[in-house]
One Martini backbone bead per residue (centre of mass of N, CA, C, O) as a GRO file, in nm:
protein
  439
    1UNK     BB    1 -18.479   4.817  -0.994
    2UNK     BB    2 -18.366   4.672  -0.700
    3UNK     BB    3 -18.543   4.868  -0.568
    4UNK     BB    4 -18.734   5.111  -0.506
    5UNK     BB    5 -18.852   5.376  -0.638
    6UNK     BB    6 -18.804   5.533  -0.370
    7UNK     BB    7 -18.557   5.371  -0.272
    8UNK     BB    8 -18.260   5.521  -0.233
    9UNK     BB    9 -17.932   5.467  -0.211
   10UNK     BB   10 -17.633   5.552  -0.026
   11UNK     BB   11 -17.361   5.714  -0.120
   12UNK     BB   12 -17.195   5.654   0.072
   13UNK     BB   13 -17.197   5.870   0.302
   14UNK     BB   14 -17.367   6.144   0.142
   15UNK     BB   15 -17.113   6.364   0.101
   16UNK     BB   16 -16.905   6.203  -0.127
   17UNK     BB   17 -16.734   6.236  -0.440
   18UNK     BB   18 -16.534   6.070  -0.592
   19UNK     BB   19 -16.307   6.002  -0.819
   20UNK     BB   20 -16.521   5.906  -1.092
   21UNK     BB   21 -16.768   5.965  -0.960
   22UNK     BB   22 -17.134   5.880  -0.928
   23UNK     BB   23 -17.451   5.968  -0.930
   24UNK     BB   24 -17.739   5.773  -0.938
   25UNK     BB   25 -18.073   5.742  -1.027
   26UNK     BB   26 -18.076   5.523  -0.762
   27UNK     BB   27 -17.933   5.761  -0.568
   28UNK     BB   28 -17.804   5.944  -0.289
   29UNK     BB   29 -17.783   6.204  -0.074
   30UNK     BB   30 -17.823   6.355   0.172
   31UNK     BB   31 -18.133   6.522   0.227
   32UNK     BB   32 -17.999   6.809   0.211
   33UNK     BB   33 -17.802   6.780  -0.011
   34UNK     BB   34 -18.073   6.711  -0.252
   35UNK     BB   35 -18.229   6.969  -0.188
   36UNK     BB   36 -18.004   7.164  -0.296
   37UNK     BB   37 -18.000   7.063  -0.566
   38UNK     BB   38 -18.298   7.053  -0.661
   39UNK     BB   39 -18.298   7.384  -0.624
   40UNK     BB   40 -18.035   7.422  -0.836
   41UNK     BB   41 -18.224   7.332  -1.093
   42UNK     BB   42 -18.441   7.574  -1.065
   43UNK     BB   43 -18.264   7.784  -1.148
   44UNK     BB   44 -18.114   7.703  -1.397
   45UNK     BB   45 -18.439   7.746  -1.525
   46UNK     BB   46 -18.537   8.032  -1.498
   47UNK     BB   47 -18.454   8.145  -1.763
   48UNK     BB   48 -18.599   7.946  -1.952
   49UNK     BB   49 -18.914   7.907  -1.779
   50UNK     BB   50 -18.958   8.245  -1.836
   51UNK     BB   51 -18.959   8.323  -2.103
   52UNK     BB   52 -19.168   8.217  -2.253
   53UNK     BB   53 -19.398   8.378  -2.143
   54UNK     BB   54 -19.291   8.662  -2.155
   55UNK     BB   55 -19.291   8.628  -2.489
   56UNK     BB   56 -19.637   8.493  -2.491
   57UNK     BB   57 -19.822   8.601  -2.211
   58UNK     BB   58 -19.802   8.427  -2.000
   59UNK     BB   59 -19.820   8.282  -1.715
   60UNK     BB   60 -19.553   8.217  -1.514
   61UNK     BB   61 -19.692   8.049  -1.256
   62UNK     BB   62 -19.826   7.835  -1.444
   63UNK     BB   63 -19.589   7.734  -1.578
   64UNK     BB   64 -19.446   7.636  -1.287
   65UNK     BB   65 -19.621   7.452  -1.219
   66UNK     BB   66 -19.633   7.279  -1.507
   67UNK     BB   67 -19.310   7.214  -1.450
   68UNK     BB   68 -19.335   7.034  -1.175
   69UNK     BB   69 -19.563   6.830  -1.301
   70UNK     BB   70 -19.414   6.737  -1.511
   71UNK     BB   71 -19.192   6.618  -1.371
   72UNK     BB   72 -19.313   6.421  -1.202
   73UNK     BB   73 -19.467   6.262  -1.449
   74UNK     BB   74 -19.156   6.183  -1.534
   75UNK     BB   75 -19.077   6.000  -1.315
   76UNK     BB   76 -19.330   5.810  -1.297
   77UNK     BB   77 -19.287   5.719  -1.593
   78UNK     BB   78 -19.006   5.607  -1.575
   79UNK     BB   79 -18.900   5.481  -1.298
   80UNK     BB   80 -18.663   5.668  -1.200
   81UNK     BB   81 -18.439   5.648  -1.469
   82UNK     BB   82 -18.469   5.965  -1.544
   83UNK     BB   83 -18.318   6.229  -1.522
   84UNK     BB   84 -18.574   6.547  -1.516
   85UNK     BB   85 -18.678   6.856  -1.656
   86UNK     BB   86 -18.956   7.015  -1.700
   87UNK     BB   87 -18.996   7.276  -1.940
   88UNK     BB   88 -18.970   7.478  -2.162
   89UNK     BB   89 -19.053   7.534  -2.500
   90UNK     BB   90 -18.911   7.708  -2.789
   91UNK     BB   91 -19.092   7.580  -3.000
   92UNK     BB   92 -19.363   7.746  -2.865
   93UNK     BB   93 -19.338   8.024  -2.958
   94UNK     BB   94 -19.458   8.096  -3.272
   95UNK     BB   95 -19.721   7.929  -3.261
   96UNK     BB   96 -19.824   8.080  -3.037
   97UNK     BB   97 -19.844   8.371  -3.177
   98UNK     BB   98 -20.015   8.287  -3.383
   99UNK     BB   99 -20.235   8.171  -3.219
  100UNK     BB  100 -20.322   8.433  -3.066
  101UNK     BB  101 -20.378   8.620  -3.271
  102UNK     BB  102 -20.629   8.479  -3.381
  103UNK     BB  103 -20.742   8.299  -3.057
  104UNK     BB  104 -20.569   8.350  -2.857
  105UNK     BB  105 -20.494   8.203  -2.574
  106UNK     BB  106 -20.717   7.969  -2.575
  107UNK     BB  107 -20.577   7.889  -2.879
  108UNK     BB  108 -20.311   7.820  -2.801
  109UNK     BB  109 -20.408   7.581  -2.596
  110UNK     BB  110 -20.483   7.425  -2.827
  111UNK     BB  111 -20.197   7.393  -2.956
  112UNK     BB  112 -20.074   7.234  -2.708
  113UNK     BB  113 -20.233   7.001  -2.680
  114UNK     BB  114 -20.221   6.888  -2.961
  115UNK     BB  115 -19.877   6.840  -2.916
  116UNK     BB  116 -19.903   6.656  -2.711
  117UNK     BB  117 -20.107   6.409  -2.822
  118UNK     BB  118 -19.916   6.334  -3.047
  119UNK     BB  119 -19.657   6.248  -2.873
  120UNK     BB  120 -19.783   6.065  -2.732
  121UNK     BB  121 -19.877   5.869  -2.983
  122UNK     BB  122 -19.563   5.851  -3.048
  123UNK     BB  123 -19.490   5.702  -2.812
  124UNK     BB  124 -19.620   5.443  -2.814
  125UNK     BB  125 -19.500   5.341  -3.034
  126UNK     BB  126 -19.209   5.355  -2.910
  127UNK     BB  127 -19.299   5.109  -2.711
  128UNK     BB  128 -19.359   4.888  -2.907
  129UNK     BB  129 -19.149   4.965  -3.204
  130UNK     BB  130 -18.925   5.185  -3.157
  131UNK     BB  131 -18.671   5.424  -3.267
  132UNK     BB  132 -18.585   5.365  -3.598
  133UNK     BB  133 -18.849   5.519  -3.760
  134UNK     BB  134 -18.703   5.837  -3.645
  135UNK     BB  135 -18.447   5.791  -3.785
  136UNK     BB  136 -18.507   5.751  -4.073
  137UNK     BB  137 -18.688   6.015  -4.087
  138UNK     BB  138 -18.470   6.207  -3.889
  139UNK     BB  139 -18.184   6.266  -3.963
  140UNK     BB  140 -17.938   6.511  -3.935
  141UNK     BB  141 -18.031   6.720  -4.193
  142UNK     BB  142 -18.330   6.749  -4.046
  143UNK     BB  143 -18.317   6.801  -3.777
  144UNK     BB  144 -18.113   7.064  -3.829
  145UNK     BB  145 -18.335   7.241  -3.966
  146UNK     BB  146 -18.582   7.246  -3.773
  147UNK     BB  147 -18.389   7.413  -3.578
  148UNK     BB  148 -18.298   7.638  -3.722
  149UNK     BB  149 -18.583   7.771  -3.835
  150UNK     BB  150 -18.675   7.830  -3.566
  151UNK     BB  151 -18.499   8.067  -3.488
  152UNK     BB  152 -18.499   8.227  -3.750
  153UNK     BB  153 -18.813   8.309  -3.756
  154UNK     BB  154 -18.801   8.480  -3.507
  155UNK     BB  155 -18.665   8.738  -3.587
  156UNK     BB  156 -18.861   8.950  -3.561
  157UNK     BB  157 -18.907   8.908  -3.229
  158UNK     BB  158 -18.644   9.063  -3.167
  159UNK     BB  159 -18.669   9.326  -3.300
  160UNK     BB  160 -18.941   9.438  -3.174
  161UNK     BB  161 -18.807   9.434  -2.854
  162UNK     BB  162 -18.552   9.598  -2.927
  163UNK     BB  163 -18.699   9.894  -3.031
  164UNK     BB  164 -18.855   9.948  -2.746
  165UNK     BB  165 -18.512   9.914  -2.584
  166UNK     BB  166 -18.231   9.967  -2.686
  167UNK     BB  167 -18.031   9.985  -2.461
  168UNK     BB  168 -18.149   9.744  -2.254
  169UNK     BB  169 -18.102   9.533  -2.480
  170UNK     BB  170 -17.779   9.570  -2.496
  171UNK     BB  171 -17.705   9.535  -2.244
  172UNK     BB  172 -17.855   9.230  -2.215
  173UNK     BB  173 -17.655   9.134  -2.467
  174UNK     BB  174 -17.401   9.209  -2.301
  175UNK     BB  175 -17.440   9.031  -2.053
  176UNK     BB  176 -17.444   8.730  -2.212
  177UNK     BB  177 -17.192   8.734  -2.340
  178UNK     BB  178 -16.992   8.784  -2.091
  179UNK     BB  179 -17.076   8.581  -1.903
  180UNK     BB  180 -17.016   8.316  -2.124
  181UNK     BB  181 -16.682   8.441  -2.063
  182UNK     BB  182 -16.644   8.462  -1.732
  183UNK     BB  183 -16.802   8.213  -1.703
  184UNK     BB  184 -16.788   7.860  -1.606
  185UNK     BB  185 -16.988   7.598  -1.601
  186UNK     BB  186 -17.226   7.667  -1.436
  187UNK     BB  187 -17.266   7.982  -1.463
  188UNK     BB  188 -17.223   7.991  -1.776
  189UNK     BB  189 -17.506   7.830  -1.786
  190UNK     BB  190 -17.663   8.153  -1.644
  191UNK     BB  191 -17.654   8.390  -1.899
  192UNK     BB  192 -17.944   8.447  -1.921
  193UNK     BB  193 -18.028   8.494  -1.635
  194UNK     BB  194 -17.801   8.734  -1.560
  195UNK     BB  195 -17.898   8.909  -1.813
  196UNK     BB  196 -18.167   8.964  -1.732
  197UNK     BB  197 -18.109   9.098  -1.470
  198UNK     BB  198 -17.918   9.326  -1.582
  199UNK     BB  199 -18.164   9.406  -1.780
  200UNK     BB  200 -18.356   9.510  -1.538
  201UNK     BB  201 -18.187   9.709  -1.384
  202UNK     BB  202 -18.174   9.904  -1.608
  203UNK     BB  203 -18.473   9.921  -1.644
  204UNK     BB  204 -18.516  10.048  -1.332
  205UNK     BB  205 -18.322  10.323  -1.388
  206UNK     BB  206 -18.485  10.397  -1.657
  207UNK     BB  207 -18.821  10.364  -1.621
  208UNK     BB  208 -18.976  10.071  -1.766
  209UNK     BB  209 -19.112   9.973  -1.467
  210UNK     BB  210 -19.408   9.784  -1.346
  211UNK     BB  211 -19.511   9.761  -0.975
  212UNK     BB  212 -19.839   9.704  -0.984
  213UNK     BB  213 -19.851   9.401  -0.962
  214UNK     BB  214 -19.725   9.335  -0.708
  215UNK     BB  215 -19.910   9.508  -0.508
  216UNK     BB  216 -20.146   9.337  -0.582
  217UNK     BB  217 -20.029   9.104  -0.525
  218UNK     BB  218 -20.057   8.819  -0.364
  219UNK     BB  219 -19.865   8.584  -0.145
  220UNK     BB  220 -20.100   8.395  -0.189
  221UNK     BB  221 -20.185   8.112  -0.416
  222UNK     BB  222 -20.316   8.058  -0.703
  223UNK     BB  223 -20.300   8.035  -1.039
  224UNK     BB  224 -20.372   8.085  -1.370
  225UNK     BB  225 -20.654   7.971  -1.497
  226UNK     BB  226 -20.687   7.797  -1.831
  227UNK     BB  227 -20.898   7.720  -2.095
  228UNK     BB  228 -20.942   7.556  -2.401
  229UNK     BB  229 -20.928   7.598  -2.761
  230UNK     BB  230 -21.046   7.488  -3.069
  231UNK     BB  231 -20.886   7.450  -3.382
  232UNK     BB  232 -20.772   7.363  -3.667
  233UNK     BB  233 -20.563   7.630  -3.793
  234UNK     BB  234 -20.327   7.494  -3.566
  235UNK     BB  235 -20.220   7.246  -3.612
  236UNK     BB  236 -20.006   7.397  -3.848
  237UNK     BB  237 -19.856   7.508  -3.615
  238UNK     BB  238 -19.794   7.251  -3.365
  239UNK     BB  239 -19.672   6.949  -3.505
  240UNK     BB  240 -19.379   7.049  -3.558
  241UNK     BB  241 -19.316   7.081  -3.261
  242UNK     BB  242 -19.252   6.730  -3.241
  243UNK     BB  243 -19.010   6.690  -3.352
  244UNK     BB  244 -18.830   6.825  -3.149
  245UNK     BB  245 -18.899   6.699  -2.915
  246UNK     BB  246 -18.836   6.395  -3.000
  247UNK     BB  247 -18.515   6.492  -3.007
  248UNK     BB  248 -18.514   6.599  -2.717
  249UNK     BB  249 -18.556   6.318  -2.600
  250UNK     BB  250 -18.343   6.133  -2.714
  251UNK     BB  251 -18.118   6.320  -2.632
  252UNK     BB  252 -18.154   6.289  -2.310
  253UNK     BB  253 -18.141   5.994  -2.281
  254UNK     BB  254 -17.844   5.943  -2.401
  255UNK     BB  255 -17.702   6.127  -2.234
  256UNK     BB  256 -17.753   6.024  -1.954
  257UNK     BB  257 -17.648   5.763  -2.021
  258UNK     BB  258 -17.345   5.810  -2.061
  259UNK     BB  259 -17.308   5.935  -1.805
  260UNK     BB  260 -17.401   5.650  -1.632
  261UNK     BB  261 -17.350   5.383  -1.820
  262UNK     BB  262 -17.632   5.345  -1.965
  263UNK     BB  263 -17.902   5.174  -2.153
  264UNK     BB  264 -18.199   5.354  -2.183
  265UNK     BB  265 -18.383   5.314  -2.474
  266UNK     BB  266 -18.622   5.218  -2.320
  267UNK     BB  267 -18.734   5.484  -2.224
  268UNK     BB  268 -18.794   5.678  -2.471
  269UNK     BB  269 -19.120   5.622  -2.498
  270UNK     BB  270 -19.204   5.738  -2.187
  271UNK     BB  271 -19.066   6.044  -2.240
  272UNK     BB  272 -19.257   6.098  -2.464
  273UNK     BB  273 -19.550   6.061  -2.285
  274UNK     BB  274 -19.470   6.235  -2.046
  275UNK     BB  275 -19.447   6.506  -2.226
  276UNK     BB  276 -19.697   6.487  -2.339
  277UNK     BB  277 -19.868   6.478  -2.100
  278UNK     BB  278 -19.744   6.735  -1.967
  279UNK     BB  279 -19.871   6.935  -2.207
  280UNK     BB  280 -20.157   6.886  -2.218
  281UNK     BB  281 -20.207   6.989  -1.911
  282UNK     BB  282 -20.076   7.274  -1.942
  283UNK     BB  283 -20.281   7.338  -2.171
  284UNK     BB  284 -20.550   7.296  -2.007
  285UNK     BB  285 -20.470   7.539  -1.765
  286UNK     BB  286 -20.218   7.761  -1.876
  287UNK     BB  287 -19.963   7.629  -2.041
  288UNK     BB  288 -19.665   7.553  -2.179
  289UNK     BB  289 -19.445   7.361  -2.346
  290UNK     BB  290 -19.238   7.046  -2.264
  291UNK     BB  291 -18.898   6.974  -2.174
  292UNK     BB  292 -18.633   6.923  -2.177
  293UNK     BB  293 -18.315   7.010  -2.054
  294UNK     BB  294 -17.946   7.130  -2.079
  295UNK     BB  295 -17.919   7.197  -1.767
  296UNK     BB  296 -17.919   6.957  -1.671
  297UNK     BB  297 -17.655   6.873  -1.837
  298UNK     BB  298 -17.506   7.056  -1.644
  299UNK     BB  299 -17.537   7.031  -1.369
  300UNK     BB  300 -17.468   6.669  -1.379
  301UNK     BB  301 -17.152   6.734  -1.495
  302UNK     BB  302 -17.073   6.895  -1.217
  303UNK     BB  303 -17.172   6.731  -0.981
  304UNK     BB  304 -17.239   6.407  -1.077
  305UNK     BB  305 -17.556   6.419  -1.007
  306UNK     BB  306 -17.836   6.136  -1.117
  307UNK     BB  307 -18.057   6.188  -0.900
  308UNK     BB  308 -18.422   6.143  -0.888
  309UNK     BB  309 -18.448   6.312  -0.606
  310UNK     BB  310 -18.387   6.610  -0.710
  311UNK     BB  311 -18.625   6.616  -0.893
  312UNK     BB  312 -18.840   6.627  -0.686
  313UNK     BB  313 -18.736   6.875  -0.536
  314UNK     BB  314 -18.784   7.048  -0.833
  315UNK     BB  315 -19.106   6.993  -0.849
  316UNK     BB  316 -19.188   7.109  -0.599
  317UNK     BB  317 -19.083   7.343  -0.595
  318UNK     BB  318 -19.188   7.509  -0.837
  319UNK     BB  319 -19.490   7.478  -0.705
  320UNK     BB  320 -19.428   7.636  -0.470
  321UNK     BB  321 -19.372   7.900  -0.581
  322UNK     BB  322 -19.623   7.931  -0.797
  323UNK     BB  323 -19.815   8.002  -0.473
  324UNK     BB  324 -19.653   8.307  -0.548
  325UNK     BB  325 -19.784   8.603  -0.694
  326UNK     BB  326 -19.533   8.773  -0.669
  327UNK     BB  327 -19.367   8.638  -0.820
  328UNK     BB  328 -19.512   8.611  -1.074
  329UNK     BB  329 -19.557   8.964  -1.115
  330UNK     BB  330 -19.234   9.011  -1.101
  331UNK     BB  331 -19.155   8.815  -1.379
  332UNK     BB  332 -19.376   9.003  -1.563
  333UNK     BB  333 -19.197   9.296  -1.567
  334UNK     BB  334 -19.053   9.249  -1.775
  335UNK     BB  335 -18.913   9.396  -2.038
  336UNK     BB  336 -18.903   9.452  -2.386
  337UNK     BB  337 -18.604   9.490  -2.411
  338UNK     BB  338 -18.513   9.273  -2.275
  339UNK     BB  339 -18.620   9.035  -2.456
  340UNK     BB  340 -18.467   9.181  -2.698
  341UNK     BB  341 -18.165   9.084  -2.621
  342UNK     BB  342 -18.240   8.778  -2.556
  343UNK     BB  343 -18.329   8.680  -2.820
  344UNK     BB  344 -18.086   8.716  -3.031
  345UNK     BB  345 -17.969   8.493  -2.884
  346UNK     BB  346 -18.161   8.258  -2.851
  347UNK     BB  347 -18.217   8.248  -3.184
  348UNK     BB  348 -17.938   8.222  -3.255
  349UNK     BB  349 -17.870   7.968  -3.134
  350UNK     BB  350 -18.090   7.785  -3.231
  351UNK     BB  351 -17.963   7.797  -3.522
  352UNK     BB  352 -17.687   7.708  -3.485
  353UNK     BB  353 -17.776   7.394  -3.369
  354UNK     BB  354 -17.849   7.318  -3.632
  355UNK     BB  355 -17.546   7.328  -3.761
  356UNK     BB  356 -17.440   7.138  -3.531
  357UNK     BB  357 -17.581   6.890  -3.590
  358UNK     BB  358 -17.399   6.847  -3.879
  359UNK     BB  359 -17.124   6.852  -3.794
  360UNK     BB  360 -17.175   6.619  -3.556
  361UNK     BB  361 -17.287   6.429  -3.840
  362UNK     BB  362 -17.115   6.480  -4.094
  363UNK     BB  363 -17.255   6.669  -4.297
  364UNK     BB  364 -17.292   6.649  -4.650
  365UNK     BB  365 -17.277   6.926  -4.878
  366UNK     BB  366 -17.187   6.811  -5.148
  367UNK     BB  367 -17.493   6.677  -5.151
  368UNK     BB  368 -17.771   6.777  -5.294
  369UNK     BB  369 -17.978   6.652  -5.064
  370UNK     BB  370 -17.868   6.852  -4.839
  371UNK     BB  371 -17.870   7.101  -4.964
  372UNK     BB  372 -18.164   7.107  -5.040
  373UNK     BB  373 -18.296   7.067  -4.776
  374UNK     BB  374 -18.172   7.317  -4.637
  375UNK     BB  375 -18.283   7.511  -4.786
  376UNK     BB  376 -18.545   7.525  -4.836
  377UNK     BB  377 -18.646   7.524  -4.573
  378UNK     BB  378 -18.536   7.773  -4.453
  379UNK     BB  379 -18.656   7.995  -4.664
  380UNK     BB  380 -18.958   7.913  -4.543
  381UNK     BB  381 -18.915   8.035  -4.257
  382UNK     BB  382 -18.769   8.312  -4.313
  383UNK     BB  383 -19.025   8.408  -4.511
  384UNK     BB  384 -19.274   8.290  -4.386
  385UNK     BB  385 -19.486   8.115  -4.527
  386UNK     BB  386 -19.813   8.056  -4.652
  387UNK     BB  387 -20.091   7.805  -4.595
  388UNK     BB  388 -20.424   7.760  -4.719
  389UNK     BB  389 -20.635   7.502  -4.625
  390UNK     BB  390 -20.919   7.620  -4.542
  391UNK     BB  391 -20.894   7.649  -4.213
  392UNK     BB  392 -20.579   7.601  -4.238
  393UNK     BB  393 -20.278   7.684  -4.131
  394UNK     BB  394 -19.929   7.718  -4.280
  395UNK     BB  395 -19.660   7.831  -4.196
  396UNK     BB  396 -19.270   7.850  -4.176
  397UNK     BB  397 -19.257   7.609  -3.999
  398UNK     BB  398 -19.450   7.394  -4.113
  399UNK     BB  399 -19.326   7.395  -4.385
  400UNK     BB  400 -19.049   7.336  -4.370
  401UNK     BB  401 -19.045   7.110  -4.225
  402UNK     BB  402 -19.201   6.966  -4.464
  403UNK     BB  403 -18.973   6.987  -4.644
  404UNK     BB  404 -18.714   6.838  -4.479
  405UNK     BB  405 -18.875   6.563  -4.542
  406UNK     BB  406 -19.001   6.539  -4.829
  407UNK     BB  407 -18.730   6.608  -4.952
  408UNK     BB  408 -18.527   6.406  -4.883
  409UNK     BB  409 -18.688   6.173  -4.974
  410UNK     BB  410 -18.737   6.194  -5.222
  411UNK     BB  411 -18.463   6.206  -5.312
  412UNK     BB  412 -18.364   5.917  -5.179
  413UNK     BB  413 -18.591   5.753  -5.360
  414UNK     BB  414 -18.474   5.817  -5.658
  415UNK     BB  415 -18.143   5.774  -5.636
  416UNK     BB  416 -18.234   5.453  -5.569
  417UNK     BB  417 -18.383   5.426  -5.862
  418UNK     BB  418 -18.129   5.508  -6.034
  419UNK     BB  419 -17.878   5.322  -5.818
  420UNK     BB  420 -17.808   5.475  -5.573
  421UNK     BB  421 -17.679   5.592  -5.298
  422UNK     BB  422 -17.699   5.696  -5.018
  423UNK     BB  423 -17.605   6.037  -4.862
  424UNK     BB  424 -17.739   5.980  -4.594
  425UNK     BB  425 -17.730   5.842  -4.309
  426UNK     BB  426 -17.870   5.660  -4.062
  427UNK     BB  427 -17.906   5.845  -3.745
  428UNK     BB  428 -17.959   5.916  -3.489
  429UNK     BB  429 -18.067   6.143  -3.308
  430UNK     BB  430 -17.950   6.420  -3.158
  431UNK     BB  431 -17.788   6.547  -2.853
  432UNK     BB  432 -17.929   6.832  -2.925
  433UNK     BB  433 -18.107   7.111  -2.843
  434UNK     BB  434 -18.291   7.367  -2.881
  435UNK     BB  435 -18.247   7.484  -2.570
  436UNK     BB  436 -17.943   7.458  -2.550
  437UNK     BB  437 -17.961   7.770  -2.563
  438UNK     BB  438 -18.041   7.884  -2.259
  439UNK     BB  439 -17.725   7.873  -2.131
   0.00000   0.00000   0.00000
């Protein structure tokens, strides 16, 4: 940047955003009028950085506590050029749970950090070596399997939450739907959101919700902090979770350039480090693991402003709410109905958009190598299989990932040898993410 890290130029006069225009991430607008935007990318982020916590039993308070501190330490660390929020990721919602059975809360926390310090050590490696040995590993039938498969492995989890108030769960599913075609541009970027308030309404109509925690909960106050323990294994649960993370930040990077007209990946490095480090620190305080998120790319693509001023306004608010316990206690009472009715959509979209990555880098079903990759990978997602070697446990989740990785590759070694021509193109991870499912 040519002025300082902190130095943001003011973009025309700060108040207007001719046509054609855009604000740069080394820009901004009059500090009142960025702080609104930063208040509300806060805000776009709520359905889905609450999401995960409710689902997995985390304290929401802690969760947004290192969900504004992943974003800061994401903007210094990218050296404000990269404007992004990271909140949860949907991608630890099945690890987490698997890893809570067995080790409890304590023990899940111990494979997000492990996942944490995973992406840690492969951002450096490509802040090295560069990005195209991760395009080499995930083409995009291998990216798109592996986002499907966290999806569809989930549905008995959205089942679950469905049958213990299917009328609460109905209404929340048909509000989610509602929104998501009667409201376009942000609003309808927010239908997870005000699906999840129309079904607590119902919730609380139906008289399904518990207010004592709310009355019990201080005013201020820090939220609740654990420590991890580690276990081998949860490895094998929480390691292909980083397949994911690698694809939604390289993702997040190419679209943030395109949309501001810079090439940017050189930032690719920096961006898995900064995730990395922001899920470790999470993990390691009692947060679960963090994401760059689809709503940046909504919000920013609406208002114009790719100041990373306002992301800052994003991670300061998210940190001081955190420090309202009351806020965080009535987050906390969503009941089991709401969340099985946002889970159908949020569960099935998130299979859905690995399909979505397979059309739009017109992946051939027709070639042997794409269908074998895909229905083996999904079949074991799917179906949960699993496997213990010694004290390793890996899941439908973790055997999948490494069936389309290893299917994929092995198939397309043999081809090679036997004179054939390679059958799926190597090209960049797709710019759609498992999260894009939140909106």
């Amino acid at each position: 940047m040519a002025r300082g890290a902190f130095d943001w130029r003011l973009h025309g006069d700060g108040v207007h955003i001719g046509p054609g225009e855009a604000v740069a991430p080394d820009e901004r607008l009059t500090w009142p009028r960025t702080i609104g935007i930063g208040t509300q990318h806060v805000v776009a982020m709520f359905g889905s950085t609450f999401l995960v916590p409710l689902l997995t039993g985390f304290p929401p308070a802690t969760t947004l506590l290192f969900s504004g501190l992943g974003t800061i330490i994401f903007l210094l660390l990218t050296r404000n050029r990269v404007p992004s929020y990271l909140g949860s990721s949907f991608a630890f919602i099945a690890p987490i749970a698997a890893a809570q059975s067995e080790h409890g809360y304590a023990g899940a926390l111990g494979g997000v950090v492990i996942a944490g310090a995973t992406l840690f050590v492969i951002g450096l490696i490509v802040q090295w070596a560069g990005v195209r040995w991760i395009e080499w590993l995930m083409p995009p039938v291998v990216t798109g399997a592996i986002v499907a498969l966290i999806g569809l492995n989930l549905a008995p989890s959205a089942k679950a939450n469905f049958e213990v108030a299917p009328i609460t769960a109905l209404v929340t599913l048909g509000a989610i739907i509602l929104w998501g075609v009667l409201f376009r541009g942000f609003l309808g970027r927010l239908s997870i959101l005000f699906g999840v308030v129309i079904g607590y309404v119902t919730a609380v109509v139906r008289g399904e919700v518990d207010f004592s925690a709310i009355a019990d909960a201080a005013w201020f106050g820090l939220p609740h902090f654990q420590t991890p323990t580690f276990h081998i294994s949860t490895v094998g649960l929480f390691v292909p979770v980083v397949f994911v993370l690698i694809a939604e930040n390289i993702g997040h990077v190419r679209s943030v350039g395109m949309m501001v007209g810079r090439n940017l990946d050189d930032n690719i490095g920096r961006a898995l480090i900064s995730d990395g480090l922001a899920t470790v620190l999470a993990g390691s305080g009692g947060g679960s693991g963090t994401t760059t998120y689809a709503e940046n790319i909504g919000v920013m693509a609406s208002t114009k402003v790719f100041s990373t001023a306002a992301y800052w306004v994003a991670g300061i608010v998210a940190v001081l709410l955190s420090l309202f316990p009351k806020f965080g206690a009535a987050i906390a009472t969503v009941p089991a109905g709401v969340l099985g009715g946002a889970g159908v959509v949020l569960y099935g979209m998130i299979g859905v958009l690995g399909v979505r990555i397979w059309v739009e880098n017109k992946v051939d079903f027709s070639k042997s190598i794409n269908l074998t990759t895909a229905g083996v990978a999904l079949i074991i997602a799917i179906a949960d299989f699993t496997w213990q070697a010694g004290d390793l446990v890996f899941g439908g989740i973790a055997l999948g990932t490494f069936a389309a990785i290893a299917v994929y590759h092995v198939m397309r070694g043999v081809t090679q040898l036997r004179g054939g021509r390679s059958t799926t193109p190597v090209s960049p991870a797709s710019t759609d993410r498992v999260d894009e499912a939140a909106h």
